[in-house]
Backbone as CSV, one residue per row, in Angstrom:
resi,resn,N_x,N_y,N_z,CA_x,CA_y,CA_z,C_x,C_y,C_z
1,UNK,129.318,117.267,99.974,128.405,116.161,100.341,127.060,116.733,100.774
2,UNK,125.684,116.308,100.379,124.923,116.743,100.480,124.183,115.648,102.054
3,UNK,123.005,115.859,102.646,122.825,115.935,103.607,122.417,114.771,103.870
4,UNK,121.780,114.200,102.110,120.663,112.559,102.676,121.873,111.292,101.435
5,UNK,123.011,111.449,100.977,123.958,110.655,100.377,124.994,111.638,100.180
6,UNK,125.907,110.743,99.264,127.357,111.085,99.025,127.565,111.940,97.961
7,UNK,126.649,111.900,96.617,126.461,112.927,95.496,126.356,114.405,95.729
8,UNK,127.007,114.885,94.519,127.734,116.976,94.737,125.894,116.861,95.254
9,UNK,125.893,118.281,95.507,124.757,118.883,95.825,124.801,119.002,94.837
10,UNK,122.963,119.786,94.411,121.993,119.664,93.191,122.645,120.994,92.129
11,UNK,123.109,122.395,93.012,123.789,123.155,92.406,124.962,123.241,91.522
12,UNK,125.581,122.558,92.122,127.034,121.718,91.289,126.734,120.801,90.401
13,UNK,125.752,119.679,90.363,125.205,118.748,89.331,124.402,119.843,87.995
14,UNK,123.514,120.924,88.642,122.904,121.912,87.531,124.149,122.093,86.824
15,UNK,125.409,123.064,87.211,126.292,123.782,86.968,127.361,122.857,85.893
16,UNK,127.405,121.577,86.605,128.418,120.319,85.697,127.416,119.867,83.891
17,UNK,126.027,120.096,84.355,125.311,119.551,83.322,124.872,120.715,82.685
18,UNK,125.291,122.120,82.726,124.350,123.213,82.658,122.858,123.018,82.169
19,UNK,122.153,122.394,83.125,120.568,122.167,83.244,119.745,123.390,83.885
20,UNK,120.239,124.805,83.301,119.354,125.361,83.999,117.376,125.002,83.548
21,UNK,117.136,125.451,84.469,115.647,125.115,84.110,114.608,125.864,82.887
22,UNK,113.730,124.966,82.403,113.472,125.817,81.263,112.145,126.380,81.295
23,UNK,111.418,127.371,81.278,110.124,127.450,81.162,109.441,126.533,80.317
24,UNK,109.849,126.167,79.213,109.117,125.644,78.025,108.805,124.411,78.497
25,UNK,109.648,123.760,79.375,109.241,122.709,79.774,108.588,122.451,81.292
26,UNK,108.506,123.887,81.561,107.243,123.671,82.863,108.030,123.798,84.052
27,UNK,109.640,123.759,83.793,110.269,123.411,85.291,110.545,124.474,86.112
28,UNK,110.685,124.046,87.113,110.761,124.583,88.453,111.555,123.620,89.835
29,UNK,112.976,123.778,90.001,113.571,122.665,90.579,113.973,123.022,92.072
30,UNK,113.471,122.116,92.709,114.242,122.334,94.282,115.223,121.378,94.633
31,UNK,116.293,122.498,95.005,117.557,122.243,95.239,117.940,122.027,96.602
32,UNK,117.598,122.050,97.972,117.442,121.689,98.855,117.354,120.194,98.946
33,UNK,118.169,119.651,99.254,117.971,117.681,99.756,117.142,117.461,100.259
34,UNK,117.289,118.453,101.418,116.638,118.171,102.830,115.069,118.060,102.839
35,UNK,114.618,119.486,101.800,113.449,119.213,101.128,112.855,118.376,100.532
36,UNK,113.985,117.512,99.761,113.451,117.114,99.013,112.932,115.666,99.780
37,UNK,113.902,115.162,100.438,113.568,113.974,101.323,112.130,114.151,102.289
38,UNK,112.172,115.505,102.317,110.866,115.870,103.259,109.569,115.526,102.169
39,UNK,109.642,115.981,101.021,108.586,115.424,99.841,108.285,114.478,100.138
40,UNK,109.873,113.294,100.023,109.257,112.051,99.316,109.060,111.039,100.920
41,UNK,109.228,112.212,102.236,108.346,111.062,103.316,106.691,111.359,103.501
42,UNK,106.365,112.598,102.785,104.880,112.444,102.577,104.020,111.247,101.733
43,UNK,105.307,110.400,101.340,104.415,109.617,100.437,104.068,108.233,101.368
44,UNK,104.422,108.497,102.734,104.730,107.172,103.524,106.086,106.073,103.251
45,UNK,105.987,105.065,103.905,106.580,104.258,103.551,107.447,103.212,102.671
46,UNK,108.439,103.630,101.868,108.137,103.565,100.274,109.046,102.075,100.327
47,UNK,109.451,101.630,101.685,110.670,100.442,101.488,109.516,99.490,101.005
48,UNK,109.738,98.711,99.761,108.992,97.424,99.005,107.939,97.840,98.293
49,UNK,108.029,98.966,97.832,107.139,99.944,97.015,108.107,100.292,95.775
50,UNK,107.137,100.294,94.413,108.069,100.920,93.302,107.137,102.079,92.912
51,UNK,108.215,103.082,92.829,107.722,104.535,92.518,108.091,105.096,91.387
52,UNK,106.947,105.891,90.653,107.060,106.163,89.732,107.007,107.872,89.523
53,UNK,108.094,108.434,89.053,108.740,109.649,88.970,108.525,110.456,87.775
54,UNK,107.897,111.344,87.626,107.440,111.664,86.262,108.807,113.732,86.486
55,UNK,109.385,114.013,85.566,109.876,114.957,85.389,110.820,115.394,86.517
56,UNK,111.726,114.143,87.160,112.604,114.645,87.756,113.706,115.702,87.600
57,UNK,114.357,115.954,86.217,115.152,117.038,86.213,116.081,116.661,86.825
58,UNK,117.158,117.329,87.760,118.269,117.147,87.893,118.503,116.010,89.206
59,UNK,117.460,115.542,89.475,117.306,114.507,90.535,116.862,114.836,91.461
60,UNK,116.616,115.982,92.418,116.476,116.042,93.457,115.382,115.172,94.420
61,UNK,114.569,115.066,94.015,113.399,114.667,94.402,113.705,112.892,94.166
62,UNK,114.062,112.584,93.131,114.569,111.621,92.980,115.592,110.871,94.498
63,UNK,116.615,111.535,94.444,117.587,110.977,95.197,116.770,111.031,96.757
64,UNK,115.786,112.135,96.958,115.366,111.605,98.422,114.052,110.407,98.125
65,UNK,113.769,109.934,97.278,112.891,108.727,97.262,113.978,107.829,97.679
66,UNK,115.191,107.340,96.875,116.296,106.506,97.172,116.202,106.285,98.210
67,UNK,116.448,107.708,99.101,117.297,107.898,100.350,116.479,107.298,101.269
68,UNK,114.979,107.793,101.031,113.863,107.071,101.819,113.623,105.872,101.531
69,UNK,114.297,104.676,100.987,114.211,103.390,100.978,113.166,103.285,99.818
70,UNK,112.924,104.060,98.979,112.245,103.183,97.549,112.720,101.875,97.197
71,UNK,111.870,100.956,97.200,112.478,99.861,96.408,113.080,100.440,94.878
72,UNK,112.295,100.658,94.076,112.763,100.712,93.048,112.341,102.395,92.714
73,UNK,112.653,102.960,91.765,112.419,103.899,91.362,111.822,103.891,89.533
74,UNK,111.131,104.571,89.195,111.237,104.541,87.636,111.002,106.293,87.451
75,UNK,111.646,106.895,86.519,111.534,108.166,86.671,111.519,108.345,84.790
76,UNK,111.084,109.508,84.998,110.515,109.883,83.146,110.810,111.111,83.115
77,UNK,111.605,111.213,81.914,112.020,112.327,82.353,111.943,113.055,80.227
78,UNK,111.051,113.899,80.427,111.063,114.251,78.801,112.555,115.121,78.353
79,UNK,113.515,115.554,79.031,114.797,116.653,78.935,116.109,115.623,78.813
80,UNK,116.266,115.531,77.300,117.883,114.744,77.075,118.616,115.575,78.094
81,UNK,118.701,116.667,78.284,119.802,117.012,78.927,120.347,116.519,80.804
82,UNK,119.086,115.822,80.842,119.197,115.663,82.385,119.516,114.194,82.328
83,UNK,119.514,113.576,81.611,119.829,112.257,81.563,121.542,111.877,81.932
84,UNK,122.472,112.292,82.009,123.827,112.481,81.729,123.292,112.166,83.731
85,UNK,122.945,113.972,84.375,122.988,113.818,85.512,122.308,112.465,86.626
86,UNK,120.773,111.697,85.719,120.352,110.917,86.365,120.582,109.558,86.325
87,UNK,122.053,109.459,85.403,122.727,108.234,85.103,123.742,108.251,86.655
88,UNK,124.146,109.160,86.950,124.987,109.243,88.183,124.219,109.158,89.309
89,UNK,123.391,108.796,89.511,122.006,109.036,90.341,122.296,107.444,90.593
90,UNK,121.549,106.667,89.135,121.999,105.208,88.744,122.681,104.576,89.757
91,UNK,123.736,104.795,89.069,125.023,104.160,89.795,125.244,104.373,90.883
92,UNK,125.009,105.356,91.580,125.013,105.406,92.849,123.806,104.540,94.050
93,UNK,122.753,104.120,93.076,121.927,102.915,93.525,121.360,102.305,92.888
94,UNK,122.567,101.430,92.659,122.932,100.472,91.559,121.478,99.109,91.579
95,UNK,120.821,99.149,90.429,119.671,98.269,90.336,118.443,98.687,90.710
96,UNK,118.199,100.135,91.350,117.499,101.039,91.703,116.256,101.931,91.142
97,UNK,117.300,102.694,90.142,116.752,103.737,89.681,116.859,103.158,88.196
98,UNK,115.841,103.334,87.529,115.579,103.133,85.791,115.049,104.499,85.233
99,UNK,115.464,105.012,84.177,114.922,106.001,83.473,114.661,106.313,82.210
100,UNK,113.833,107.177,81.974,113.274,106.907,80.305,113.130,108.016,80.187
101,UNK,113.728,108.469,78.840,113.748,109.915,78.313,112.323,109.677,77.547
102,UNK,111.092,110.331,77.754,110.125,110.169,76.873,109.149,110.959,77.653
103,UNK,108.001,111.597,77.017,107.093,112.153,77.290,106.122,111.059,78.451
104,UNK,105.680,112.001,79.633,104.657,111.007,80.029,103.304,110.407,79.559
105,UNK,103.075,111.689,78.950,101.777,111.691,78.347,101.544,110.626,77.424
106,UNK,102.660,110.063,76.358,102.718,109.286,75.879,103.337,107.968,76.017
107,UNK,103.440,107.120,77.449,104.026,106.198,77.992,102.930,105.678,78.746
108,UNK,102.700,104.358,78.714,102.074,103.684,79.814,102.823,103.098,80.652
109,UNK,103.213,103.275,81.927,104.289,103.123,82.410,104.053,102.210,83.358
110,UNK,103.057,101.480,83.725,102.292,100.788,84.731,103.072,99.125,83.666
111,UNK,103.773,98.895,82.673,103.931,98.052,82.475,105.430,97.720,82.507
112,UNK,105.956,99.113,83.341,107.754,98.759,83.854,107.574,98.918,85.496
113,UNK,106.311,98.668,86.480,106.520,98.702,87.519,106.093,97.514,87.989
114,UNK,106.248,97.271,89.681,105.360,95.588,89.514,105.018,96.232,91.260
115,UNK,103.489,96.115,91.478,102.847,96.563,92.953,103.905,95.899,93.643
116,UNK,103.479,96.648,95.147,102.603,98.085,95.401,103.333,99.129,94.808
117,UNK,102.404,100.359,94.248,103.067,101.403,93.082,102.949,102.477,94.053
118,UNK,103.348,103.438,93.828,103.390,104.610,94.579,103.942,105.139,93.380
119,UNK,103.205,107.041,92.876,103.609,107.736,92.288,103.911,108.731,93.031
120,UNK,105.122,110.199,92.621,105.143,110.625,93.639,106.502,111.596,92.525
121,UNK,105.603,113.017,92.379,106.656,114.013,91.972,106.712,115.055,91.849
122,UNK,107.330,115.953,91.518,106.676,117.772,91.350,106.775,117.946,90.310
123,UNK,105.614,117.713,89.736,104.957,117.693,88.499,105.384,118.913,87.962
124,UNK,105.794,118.996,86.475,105.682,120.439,85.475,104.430,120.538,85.531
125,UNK,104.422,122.165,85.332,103.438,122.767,85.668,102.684,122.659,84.400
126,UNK,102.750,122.563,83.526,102.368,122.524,81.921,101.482,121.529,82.089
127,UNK,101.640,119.980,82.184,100.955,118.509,82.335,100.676,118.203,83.957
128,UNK,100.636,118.798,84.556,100.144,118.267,85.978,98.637,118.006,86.210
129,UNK,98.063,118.900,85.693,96.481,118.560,85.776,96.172,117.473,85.462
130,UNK,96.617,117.655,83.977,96.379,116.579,82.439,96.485,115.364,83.329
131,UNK,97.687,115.102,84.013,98.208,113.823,84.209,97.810,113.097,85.291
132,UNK,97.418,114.114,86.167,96.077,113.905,87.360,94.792,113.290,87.144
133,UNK,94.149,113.954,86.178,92.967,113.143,85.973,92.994,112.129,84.729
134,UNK,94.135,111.927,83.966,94.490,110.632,83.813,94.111,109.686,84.981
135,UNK,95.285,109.561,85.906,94.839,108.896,86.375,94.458,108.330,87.589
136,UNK,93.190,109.381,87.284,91.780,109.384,88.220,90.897,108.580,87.717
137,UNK,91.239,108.323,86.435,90.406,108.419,85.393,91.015,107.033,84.823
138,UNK,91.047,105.718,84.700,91.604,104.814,84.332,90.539,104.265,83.448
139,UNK,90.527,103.198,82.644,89.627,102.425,82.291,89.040,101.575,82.966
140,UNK,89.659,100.805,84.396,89.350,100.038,85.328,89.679,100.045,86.491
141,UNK,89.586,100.150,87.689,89.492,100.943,88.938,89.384,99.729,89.711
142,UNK,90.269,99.311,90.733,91.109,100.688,91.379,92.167,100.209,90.385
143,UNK,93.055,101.386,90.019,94.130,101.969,89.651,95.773,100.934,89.861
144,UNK,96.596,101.302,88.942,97.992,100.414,88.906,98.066,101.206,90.109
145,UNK,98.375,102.362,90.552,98.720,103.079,92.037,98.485,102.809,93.059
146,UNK,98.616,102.812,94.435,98.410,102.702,95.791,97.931,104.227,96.238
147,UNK,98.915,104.943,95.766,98.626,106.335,96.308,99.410,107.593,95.366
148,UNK,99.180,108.665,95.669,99.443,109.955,94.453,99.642,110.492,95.547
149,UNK,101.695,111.270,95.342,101.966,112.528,96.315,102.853,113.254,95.479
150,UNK,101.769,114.830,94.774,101.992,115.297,93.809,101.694,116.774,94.347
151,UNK,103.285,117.668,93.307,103.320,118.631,93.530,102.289,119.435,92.745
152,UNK,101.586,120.687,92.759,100.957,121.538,92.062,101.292,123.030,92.733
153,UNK,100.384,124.199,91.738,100.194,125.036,92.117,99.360,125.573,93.379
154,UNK,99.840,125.725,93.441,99.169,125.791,95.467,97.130,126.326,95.031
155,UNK,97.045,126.986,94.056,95.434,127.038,93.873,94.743,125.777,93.181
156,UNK,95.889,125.022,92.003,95.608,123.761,91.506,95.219,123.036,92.926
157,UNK,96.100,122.276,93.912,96.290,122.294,95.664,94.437,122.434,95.771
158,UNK,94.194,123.782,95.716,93.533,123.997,96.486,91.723,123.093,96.072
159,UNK,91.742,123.428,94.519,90.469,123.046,93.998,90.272,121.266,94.168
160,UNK,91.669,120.682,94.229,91.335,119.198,94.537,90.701,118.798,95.272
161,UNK,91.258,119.794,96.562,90.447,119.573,98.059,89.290,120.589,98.776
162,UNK,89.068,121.182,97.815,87.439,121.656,98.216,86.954,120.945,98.604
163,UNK,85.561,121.672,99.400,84.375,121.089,99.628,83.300,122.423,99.573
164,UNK,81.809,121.770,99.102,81.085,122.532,98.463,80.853,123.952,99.059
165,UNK,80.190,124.792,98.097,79.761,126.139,98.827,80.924,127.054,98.155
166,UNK,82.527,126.678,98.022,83.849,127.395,98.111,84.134,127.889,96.683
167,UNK,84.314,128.691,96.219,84.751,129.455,94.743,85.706,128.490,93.908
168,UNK,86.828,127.421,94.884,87.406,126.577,94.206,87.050,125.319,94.280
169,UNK,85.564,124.990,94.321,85.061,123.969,94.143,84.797,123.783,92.962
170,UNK,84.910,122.287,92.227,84.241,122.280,91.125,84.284,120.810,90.255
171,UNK,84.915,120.757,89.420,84.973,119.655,88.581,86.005,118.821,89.302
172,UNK,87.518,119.155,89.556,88.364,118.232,90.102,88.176,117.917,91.548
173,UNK,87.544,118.632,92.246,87.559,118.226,93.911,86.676,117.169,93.400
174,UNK,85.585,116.622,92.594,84.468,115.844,92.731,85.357,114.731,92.013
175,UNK,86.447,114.720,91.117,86.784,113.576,90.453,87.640,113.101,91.402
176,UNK,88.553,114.200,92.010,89.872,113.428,93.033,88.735,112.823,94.644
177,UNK,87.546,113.347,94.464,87.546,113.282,95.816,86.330,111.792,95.427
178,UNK,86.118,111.413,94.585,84.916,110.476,94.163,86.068,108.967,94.632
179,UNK,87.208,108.848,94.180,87.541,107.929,94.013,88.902,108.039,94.990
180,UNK,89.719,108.772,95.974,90.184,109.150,96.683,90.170,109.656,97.804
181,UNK,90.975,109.579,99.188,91.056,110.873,99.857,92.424,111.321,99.372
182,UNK,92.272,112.982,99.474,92.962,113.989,98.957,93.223,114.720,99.908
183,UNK,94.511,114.803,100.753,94.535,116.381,101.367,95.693,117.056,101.303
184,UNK,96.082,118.440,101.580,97.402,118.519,101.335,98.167,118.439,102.376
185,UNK,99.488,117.802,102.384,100.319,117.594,103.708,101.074,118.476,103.212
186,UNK,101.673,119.566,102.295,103.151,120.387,102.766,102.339,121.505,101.723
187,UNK,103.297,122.421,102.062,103.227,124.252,101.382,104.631,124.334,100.943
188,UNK,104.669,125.023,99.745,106.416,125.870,99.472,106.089,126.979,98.857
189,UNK,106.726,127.952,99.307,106.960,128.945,98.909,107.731,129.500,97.264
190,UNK,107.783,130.348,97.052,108.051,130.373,95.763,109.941,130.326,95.611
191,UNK,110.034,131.201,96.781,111.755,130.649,97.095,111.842,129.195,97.042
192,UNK,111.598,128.321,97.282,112.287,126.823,97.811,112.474,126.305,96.284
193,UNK,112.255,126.763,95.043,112.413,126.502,93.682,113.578,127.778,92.723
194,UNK,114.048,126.906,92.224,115.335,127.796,91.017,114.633,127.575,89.908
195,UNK,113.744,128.478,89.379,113.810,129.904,89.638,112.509,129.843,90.340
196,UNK,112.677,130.610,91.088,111.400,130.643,91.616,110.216,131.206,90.731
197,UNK,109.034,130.202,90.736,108.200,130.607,89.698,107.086,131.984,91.158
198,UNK,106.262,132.611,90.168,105.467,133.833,90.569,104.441,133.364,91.388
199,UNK,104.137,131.685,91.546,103.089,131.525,93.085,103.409,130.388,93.792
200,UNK,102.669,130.194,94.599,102.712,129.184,95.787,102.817,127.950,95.173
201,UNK,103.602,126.658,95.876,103.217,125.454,95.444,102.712,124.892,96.663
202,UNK,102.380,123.521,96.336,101.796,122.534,97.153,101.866,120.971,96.751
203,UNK,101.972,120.298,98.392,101.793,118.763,97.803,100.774,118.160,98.230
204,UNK,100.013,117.535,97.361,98.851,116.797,98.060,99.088,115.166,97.662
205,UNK,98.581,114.637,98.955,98.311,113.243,99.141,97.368,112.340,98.605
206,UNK,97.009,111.769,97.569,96.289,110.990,96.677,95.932,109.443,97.882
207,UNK,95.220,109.252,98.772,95.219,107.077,99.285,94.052,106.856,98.245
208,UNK,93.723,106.217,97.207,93.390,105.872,96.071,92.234,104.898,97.038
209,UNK,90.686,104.975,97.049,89.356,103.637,97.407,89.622,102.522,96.640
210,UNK,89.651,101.557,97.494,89.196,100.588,96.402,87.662,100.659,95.602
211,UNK,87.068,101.081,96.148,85.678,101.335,95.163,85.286,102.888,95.310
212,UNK,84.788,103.501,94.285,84.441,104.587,94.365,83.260,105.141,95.441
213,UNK,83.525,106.047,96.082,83.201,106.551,97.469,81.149,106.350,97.278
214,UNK,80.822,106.670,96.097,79.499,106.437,95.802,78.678,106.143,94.665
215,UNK,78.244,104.860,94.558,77.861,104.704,93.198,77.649,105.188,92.156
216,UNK,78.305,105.021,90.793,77.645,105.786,89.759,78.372,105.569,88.397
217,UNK,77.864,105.671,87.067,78.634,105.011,85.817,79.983,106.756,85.793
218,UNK,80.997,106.181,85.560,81.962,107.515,85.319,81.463,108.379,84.405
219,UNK,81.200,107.826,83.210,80.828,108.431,81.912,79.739,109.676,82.130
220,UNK,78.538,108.687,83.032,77.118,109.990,82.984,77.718,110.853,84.448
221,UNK,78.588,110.447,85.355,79.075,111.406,86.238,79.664,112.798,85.700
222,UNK,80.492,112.027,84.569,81.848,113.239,84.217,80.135,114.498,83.783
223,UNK,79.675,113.532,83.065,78.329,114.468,81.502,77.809,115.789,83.008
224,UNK,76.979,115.211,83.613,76.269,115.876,84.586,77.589,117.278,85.055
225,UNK,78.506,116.432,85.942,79.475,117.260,86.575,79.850,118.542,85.746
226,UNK,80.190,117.902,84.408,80.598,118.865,83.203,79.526,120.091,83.146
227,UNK,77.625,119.656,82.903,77.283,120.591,82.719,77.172,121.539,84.242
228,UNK,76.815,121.251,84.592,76.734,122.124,86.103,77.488,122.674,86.088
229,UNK,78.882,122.845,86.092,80.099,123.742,86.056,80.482,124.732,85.313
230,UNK,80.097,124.248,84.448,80.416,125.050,82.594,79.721,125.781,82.739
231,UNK,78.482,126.242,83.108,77.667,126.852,83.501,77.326,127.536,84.877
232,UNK,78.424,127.519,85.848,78.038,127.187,87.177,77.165,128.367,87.704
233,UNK,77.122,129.385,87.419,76.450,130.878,87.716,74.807,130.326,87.404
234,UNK,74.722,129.635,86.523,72.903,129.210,86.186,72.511,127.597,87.591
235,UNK,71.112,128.641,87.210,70.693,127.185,88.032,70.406,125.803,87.305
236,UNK,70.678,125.207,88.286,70.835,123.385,87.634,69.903,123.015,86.603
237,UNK,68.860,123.614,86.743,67.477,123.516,85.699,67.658,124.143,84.274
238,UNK,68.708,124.975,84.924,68.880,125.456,82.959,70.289,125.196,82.280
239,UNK,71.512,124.801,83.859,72.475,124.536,83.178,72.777,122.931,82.724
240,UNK,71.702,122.349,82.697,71.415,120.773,82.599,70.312,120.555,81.567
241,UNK,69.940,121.497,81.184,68.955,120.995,79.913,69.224,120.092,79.037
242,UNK,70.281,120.350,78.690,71.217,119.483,77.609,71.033,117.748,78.389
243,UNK,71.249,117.514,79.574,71.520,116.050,80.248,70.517,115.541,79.678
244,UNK,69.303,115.970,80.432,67.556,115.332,80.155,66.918,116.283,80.008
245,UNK,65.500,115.598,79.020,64.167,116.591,78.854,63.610,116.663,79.904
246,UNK,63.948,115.932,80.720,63.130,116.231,81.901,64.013,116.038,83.432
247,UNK,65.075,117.414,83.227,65.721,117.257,84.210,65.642,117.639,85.325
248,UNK,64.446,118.082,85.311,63.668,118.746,86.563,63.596,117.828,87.687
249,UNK,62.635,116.996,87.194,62.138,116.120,87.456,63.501,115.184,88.163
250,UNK,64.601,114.595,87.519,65.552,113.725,87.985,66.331,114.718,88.894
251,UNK,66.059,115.656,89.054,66.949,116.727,90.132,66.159,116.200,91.191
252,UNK,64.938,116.177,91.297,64.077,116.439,92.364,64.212,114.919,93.329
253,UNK,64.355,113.709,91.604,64.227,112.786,92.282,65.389,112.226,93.095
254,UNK,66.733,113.014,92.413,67.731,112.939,93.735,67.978,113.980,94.433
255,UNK,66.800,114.355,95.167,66.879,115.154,96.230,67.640,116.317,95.973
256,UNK,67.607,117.191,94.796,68.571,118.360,94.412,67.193,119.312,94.421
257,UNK,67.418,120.365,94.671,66.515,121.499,93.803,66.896,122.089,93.004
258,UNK,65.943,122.188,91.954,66.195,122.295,90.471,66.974,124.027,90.722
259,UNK,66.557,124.859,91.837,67.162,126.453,91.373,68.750,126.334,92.102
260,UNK,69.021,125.149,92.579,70.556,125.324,93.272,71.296,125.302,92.299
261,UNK,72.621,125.899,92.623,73.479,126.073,91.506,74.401,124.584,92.022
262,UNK,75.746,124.485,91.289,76.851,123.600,90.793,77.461,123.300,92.168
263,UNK,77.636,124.394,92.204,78.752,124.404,93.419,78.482,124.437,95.062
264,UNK,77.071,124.295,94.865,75.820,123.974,96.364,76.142,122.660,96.317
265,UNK,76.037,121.720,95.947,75.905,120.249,95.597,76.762,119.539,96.029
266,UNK,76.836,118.346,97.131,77.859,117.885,97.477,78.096,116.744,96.206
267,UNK,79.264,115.666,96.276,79.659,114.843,95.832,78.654,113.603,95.743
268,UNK,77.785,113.358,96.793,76.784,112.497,97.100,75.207,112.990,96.025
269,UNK,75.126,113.931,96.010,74.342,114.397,95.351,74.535,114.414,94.011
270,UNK,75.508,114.634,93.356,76.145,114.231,91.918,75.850,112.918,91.473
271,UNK,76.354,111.967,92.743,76.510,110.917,92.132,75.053,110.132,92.325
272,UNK,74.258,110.652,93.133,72.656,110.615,92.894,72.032,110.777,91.464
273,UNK,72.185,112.267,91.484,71.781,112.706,90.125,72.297,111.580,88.599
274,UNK,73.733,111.407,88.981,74.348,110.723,88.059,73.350,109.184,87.839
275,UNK,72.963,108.474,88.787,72.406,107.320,89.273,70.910,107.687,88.124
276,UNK,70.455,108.599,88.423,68.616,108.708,88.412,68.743,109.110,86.492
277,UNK,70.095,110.241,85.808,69.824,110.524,85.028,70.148,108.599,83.676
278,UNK,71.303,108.025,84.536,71.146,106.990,83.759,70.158,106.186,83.941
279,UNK,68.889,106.477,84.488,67.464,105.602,84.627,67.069,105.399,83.287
């Protein structure tokens, strides 16, 4: 009996389903309950909330959403082989848990949940970014979500929640942090995963704005953000030529100087620039 229900522990469910984990598919599984319930109370409150589970694997993470009173669960899971184990998951909270063998990338899944949504998983490492600024990145804002409490690589972790001046500042701290607060509430070590992969992980906390933190069209945000970065070693005056012929000039007029680089620049200032270059 494991610590947060009545189901074998996660070792015995691997061992019954032989699910060891696969690189190819990004995984990395923690087998600890106790952990895992500790995950899914970073996401807050989840009783009358439906959560959406992207690459559970052999459940773990899964069964402590349950345990923590998810209303509902929906979990996606791209590995036929884990399906056998997250049918017993099922039944054990019966009307609960729903699952879909299918890629996330290719599912819109916002049309099997019904608010308040809460997403919330330890993302493969392969699509975690990808699937992040998905959706950061919606067509219409605010978002099917309430909030994002998602595992990464503890340096992935880190660049979300920059702030300027820092080497891991850059393109994603300005997208998660434009339309979000972001911080990280937990650390794991490379032990707390079978097999343990070669670095740090991390979970960070997504509370989703209802309006974006500071005016500006997404489109000429991403353009600007893009060049400054891609370039980030040049100054803004030459790594922005491409934006405007006269980007001097729209630097100045949102209060930037044209010789600062990318990563000087707060979020407010972007979305200035962003403002003046769609003039």
């Amino acid at each position: 009996m494991s610590a947060i229900d009545d189901l074998p522990p996660l070792r015995e469910v691997i061992d019954a389903h032989d699910l060891q984990a696969r690189k190819s598919l990004g995984q990395n599984f923690i087998l600890d309950l106790n952990l895992t319930a500790r995950i899914a109370r970073c996401a807050g409150d989840l009783t009358g909330c439906d959560v959406l589970e992207v690459g559970p694997g052999p459940g773990g993470l899964t069964r402590g959403l349950l345990a923590m009173g998810a209303r509902r669960v929906l979990a996606i899971e791209k590995d036929p082989r884990c399906m056998a184990a997250l049918a017993e998951i099922a039944a054990a909270y019966p009307g609960r848990l729903e699952v879909i063998n299918a890629d996330a990338l290719d599912l819109d899944t916002s049309a099997y949940l019904t608010p308040p949504i809460r997403v919330v998983a330890n993302l493969p490492y392969n699509v975690g970014t990808e699937l992040l600024v998905r959706w950061l990145t919606p067509a219409v804002w605010p978002p099917f979500w309430d909030s994002l409490t998602l595992m990464f690589q503890r340096e992935v972790a880190e660049r979300i929640v920059a702030k300027p001046g820092s080497k891991a500042y850059g393109r994603l701290a300005l997208l998660a942090q434009w339309r979000a607060d972001a911080q990280i509430v937990m650390s794991l070590p490379p032990e707390a995963f079978t097999p343990p992969p070669k670095i740090h992980s991390a979970v960070v906390h997504f509370k989703r704005l209802e309006e974006p933190r500071f005016p500006a069209d997404p489109k000429i945000l991403n353009r600007v953000v893009a060049a400054g970065f891609n370039q980030r070693r040049k100054m803004l005056r030459a790594s922005m030529k491409g934006v405007a012929p006269d980007i001097e000039d729209r630097l100045l007029a949102a209060g930037i100087k044209p010789t600062a680089r990318a990563e000087e620049i707060s979020l407010e200032g972007f979305c200035a620039l962003a403002r003046e270059v769609a003039k």
